[in-house]
C-alpha positions in Angstrom: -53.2 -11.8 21.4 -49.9 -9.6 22.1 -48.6 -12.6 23.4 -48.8 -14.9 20.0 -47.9 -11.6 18.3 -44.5 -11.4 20.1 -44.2 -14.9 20.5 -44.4 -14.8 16.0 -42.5 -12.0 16.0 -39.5 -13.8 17.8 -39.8 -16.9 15.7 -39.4 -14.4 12.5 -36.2 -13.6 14.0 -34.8 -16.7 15.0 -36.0 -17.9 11.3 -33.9 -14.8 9.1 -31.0 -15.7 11.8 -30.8 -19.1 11.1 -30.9 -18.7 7.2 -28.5 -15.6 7.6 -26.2 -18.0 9.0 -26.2 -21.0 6.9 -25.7 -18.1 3.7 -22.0 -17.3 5.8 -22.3 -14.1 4.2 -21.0 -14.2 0.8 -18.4 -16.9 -0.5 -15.4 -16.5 1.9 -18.0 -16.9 5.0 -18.8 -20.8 4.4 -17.8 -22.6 6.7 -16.6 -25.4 4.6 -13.6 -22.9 3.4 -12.4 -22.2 6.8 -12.4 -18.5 8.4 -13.3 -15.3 7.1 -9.5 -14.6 7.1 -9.3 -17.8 4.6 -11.0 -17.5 1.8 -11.3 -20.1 -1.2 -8.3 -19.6 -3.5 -8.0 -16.3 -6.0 -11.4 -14.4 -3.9 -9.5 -11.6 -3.1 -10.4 -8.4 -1.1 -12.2 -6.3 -2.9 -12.5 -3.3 0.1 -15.1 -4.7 2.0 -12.9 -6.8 4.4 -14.8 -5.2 7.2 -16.1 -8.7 8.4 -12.5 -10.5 8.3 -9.9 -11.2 10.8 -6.7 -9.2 11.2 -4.1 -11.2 10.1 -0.4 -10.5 10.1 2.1 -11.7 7.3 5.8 -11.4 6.6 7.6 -10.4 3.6 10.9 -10.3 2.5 13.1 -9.5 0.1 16.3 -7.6 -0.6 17.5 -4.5 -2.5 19.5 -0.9 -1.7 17.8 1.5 0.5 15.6 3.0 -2.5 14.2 -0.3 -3.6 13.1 -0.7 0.4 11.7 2.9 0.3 9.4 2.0 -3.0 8.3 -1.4 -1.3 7.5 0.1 1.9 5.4 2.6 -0.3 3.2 0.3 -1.9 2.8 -2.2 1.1 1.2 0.8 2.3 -0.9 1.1 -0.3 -1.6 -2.8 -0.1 -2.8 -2.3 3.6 -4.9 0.8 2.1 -6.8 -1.8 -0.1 -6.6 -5.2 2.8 -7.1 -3.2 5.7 -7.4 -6.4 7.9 -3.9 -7.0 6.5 -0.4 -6.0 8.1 2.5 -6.9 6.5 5.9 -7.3 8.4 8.5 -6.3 5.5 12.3 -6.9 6.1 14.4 -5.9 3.4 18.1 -8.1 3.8 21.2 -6.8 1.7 21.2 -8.9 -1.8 24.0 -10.4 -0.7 23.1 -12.0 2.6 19.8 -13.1 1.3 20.2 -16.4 0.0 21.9 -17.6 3.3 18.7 -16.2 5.0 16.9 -17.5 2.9 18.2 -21.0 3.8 18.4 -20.5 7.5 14.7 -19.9 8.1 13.3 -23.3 5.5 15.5 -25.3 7.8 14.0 -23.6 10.7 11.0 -23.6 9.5 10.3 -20.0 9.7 10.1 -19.1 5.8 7.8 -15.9 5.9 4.8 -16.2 3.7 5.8 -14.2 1.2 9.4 -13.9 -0.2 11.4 -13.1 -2.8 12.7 -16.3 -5.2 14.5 -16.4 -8.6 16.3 -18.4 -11.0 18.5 -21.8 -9.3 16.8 -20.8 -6.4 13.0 -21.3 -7.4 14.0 -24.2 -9.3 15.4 -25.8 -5.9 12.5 -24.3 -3.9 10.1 -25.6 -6.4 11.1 -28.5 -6.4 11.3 -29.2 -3.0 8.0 -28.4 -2.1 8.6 -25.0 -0.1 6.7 -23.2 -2.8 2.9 -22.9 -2.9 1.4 -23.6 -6.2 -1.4 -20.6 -6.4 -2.3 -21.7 -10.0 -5.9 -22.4 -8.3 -6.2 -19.0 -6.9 -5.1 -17.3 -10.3 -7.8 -19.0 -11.9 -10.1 -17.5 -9.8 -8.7 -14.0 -9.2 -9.8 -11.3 -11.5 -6.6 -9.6 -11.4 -4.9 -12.1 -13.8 -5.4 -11.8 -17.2 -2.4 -13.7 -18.2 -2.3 -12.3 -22.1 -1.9 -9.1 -20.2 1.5 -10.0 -18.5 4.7 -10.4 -20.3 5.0 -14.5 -21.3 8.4 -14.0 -21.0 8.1 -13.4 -17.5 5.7 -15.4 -16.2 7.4 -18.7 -17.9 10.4 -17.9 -15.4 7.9 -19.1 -12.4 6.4 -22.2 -13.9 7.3 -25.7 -13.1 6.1 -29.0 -14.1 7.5 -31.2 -11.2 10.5 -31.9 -13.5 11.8 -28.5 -14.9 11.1 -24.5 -14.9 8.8 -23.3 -18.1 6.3 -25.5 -18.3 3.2 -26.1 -16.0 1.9 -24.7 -13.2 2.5 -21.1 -12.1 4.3 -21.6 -8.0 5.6 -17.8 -8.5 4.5 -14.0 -9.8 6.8 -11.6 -11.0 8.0 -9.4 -9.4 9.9 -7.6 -12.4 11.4 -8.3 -16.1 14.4 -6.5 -15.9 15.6 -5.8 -19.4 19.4 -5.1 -19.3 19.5 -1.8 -21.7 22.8 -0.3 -23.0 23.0 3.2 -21.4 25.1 6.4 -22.6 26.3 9.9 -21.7 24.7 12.2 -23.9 27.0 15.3 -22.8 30.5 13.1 -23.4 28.9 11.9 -26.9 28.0 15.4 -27.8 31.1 17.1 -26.2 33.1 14.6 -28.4 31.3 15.0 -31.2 30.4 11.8 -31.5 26.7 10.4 -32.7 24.9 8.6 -30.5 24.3 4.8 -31.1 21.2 3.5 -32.2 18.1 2.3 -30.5 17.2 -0.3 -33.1 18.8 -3.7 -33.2 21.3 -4.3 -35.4 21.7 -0.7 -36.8 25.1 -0.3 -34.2 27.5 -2.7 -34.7 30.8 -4.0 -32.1 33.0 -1.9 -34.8 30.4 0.8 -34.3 30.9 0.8 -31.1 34.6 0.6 -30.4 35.3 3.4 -32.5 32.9 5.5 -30.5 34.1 4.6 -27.6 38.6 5.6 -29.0 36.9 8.9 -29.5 35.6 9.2 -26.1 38.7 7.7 -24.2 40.7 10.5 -23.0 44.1 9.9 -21.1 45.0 13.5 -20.9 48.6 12.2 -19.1 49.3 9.6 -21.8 50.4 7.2 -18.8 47.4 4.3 -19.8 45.3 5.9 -16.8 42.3 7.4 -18.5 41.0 10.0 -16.8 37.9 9.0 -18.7 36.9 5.7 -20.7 34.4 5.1 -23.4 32.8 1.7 -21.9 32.8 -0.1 -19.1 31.8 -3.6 -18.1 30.4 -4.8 -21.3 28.3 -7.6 -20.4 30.0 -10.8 -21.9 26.8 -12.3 -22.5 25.3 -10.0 -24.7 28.5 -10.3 -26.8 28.6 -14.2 -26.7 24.6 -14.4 -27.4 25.0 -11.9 -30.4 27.7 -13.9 -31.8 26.1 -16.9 -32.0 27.1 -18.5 -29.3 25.6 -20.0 -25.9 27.2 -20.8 -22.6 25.1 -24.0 -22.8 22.0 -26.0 -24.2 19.9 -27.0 -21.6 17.9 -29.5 -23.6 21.1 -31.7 -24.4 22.8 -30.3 -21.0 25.8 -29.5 -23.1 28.1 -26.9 -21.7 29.8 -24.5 -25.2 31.8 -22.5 -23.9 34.8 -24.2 -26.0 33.5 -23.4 -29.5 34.5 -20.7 -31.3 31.4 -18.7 -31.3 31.7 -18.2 -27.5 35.6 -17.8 -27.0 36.0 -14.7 -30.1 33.4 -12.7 -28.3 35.0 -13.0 -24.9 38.3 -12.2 -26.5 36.3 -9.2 -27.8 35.2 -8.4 -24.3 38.6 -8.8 -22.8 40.9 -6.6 -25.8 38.4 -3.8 -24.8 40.9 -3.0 -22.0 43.6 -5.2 -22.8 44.0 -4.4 -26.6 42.4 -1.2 -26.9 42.2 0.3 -23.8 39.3 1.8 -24.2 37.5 0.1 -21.0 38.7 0.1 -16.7 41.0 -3.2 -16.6 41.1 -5.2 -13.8 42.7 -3.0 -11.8 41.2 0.0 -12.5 37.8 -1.3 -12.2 39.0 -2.3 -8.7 39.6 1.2 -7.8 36.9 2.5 -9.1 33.5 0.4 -10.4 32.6 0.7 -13.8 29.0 2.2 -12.3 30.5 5.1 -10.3 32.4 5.6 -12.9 29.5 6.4 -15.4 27.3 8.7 -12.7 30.3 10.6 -11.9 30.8 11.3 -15.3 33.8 9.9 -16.4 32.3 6.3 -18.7 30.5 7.0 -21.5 28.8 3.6 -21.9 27.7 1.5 -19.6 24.8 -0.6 -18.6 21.5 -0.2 -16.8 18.6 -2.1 -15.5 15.0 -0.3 -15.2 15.5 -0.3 -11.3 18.6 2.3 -11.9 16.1 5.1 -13.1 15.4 6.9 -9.9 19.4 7.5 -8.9 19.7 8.3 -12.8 17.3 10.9 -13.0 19.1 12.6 -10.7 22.5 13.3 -12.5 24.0 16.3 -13.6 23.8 15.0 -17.1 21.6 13.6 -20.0 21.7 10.3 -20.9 19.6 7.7 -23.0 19.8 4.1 -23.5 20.3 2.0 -26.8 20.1 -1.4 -28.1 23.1 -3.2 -27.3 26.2 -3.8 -30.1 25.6 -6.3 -33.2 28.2 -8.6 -33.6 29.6 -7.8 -36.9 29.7 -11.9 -37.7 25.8 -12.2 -37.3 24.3 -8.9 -37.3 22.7 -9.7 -33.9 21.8 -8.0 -30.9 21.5 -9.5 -27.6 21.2 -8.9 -24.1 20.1 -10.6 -21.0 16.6 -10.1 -19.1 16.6 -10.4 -15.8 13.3 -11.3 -13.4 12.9 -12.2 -9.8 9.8 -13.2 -8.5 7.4 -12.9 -5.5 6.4 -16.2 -4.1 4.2 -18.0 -1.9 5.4 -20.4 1.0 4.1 -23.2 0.9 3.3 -23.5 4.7 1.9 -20.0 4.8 -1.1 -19.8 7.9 -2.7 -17.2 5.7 -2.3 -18.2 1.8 -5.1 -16.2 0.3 -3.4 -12.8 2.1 -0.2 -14.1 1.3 -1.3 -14.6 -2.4 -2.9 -11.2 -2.1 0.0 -9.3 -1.4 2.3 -11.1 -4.2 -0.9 -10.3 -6.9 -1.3 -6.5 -5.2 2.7 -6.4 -5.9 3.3 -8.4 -9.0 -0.8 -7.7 -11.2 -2.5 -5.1 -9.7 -2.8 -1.7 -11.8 -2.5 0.6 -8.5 0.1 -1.6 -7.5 2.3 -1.7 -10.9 1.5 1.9 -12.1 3.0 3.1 -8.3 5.9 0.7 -9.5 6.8 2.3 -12.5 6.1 5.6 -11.3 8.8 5.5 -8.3 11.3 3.8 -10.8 11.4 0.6 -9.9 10.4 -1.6 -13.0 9.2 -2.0 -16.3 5.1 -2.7 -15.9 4.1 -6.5 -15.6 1.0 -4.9 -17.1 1.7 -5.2 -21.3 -1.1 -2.4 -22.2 0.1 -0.3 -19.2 4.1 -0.9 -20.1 3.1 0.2 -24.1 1.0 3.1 -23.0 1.6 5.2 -19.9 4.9 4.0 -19.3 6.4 4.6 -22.7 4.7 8.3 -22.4 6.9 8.8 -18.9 8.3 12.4 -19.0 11.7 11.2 -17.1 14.3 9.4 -18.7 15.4 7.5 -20.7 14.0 9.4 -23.6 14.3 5.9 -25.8 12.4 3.7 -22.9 10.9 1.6 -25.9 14.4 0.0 -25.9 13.2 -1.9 -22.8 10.3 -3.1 -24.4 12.4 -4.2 -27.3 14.5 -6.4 -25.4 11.6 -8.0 -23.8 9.7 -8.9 -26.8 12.5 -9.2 -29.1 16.4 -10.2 -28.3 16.2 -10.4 -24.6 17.8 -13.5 -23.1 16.9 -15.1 -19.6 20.5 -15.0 -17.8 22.4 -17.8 -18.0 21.1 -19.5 -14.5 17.7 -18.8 -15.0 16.9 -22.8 -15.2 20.0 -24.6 -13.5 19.2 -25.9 -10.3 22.9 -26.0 -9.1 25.3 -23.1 -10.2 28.6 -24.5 -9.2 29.6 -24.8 -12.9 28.9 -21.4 -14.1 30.8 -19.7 -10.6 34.1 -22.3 -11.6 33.4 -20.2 -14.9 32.8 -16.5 -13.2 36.0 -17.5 -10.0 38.7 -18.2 -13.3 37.5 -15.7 -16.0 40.3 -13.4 -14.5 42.7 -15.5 -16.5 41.3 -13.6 -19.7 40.3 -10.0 -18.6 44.0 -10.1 -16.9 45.4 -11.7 -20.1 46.8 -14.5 -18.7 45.4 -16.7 -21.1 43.5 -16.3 -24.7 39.8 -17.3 -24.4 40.4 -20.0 -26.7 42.5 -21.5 -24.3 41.0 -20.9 -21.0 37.7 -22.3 -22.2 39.6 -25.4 -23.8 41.3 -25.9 -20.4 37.9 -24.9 -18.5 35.1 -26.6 -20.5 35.0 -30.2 -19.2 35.7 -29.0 -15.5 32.4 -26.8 -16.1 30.2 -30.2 -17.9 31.5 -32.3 -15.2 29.9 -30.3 -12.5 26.8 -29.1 -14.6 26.5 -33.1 -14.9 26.9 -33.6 -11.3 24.5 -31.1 -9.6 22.1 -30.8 -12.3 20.9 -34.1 -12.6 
């Protein structure tokens, strides 16, 4: 009788082990999805990765040494969460990243995560080098896309014919709005008042006289020791005016009409007619940014990313909406994004689509983000709440959600595949900051050399 017993008893066994395996374990264990390092799209970890494969995937992206310190910090925190996950991060200087970038798709060595934005994910898009991880955002309950900022996540859609519409082949990795920032001591020492945070309320005449008062050229030889502004951003002044550098649903280049050429006239009498702003030269010897955190430019310009080396200067300082033109009463400025994406020939896609959600939806993830200073929140509710109640600077942060819902403008590139027409634009502009030429007449002379080449590479 022992014997049957045992004999039962082994049966039992065999039985549960059997039906144990045909289960896999939960849904990334079936065997029609592939390996436990693979699961079906958008079932990401959720801590209990004890069961799964290590698996190693790269990462890159570029930035200055602080924006690789954050990023190292919360790819720790990433592996914290995944902890069958490693991540191999390089960090390239912006400037050599596009050539990398290049180099390793023709190799065929794209790492499986990577940073992509504007001409550059409509090219890679298009080409197929992107993964479209619209399936596994369905699935994932980190996405709750009336949560995330619309006017970000449009920036990583594409329909197989343009950026907008369609699928989602990209997460953001930021919306950078591009806030007008000041020098509270210089406005105060000057007895100036400081421009206003609501749109429209400070005007281009506004802000010119402010910024006669704070010019100072102690030596009275045109070599302020200090200046009132400094690289105003030309297309904040066009877009306020009226005016666009092109429409993108006719493929029209406008830089001729008169809308565009009087605010870049504007731009350029700042130093050339007033000389209240670094010319050419001057900006050469000294950038318009070390200028304002050494103290000696009292308006400037700022992205969210700037916050951590700002909060460590010797002086206060606030940000504001950008000028009105006078001729509109418009405010306008641009909103920058760059996205995280996906290759498309990634051996791990559901890690590689875990690490761009940790980075670009999680709330760990994007309160870590905000808290080191890198980025206004993807997270709307977590942007208007904890983010807004920040202790650190600026004082007026709702400015940056103000140019994100409101007058915020995707920079000029953001859906041109090919760029060649707008750098013919940025290589000549010289002409008018050195006044060489009028605006009116360099954009006359310019405009057709700009539509032939938007026509050319854009089609």
């Amino acid at each position: 009788m022992k014997s049957k017993s045992k004999f039962a008893g082994m049966l039992v066994l065999l039985l549960m082990f059997a039906l144990s395996a045909c289960s896999g374990g939960g849904p990334s264990g079936d065997s029609s999805t592939g390996s436990p390092s693979s699961p079906q799209p958008g079932q990401e970890g959720s801590g209990e990765t004890g069961e799964k494969a290590p698996v190693t995937i790269e990462f890159m992206g570029h930035g200055n040494p602080n924006e690789k310190k954050i990023f190292e910090k919360l790819i720790a925190s990433f592996e914290d969460k995944y902890p069958h996950v490693t991540v191999k991060y390089t960090s390239v200087p912006p400037g050599e990243y596009s050539q990398k970038m290049t180099t390793l798709i023709s190799s065929g060595k794209v790492p499986d995560v990577f940073y992509v934005g504007g001409p550059e994910f409509y090219r890679f898009a298009e080409a197929g080098t992107l993964l479209n991880i619209q399936s596994y955002l369905d699935q994932t309950t980190l996405f709750n896309p009336d949560n995330v900022w619309k006017e970000a996540l449009d920036r990583y859609r594409f329909d197989g014919s343009k950026v907008g519409a369609g699928d989602l082949y990209g997460l953001p990795k930021d919306v950078g709005p591009w806030a007008f920032v000041y020098n509270k001591d210089l406005f105060d020492e000057a007895g100036v008042p400081y421009p206003s945070a609501t749109a429209g309320e400070w005007t281009w005449e506004d802000m010119l006289e402010a910024a006669q008062k704070l010019t100072v050229d102690r030596n009275g030889d045109g070599k302020p020791e200090q200046y009132g502004v400094g690289a105003y951003a030309l297309e904040s002044a066009v877009w306020a005016n009226g005016g666009e550098y092109i429409d993108y649903e006719t493929g029209t280049v406008k830089v001729n009409e008169p809308e565009f050429y009087e605010a870049m006239q504007f731009v350029a009498d700042l130093s050339l007619k007033h000389k209240v702003s670094p010319n050419q030269e001057a900006e050469q010897a000294m950038n318009a940014y070390t200028r304002f955190v050494d103290g000696s430019l009292a308006m400037f310009a700022m992205g969210p990313w700037d916050q951590p080396a700002f909060w460590e200067l010797p002086f206060e300082w606030d940000i504001a909406a950008w000028p009105a033109s006078p001729n509109t009463g418009q405010t306008a400025t641009w909103l920058g994004s760059m996205g995280f994406a996906v290759s498309a020939k990634s051996k791990h896609p559901q890690e590689a689509f875990d690490l761009a959600a940790f980075l670009s939806l999680d709330e760990q993830g994007q309160r870590e983000n905000y808290q080191l200073g890198q980025a206004v929140p993807n997270l709307i509710d977590m942007a208007e709440g904890e983010f807004l109640q920040m202790e650190q600077g600026p004082k007026t942060r709702q400015v940056f959600l103000d140019i994100i819902e409101d007058y915020g403008r995707p920079d000029v590139i953001a859906f041109s595949k090919d760029t060649q027409w707008m750098d013919l634009f940025n290589q000549n502009a010289s002409k008018v900051w050195n006044g060489d030429m009028s605006a009116k007449d360099f954009t006359a002379e310019i405009h057709q050399q700009m539509q032939d080449l938007y026509d050319k590479g854009n089609k």
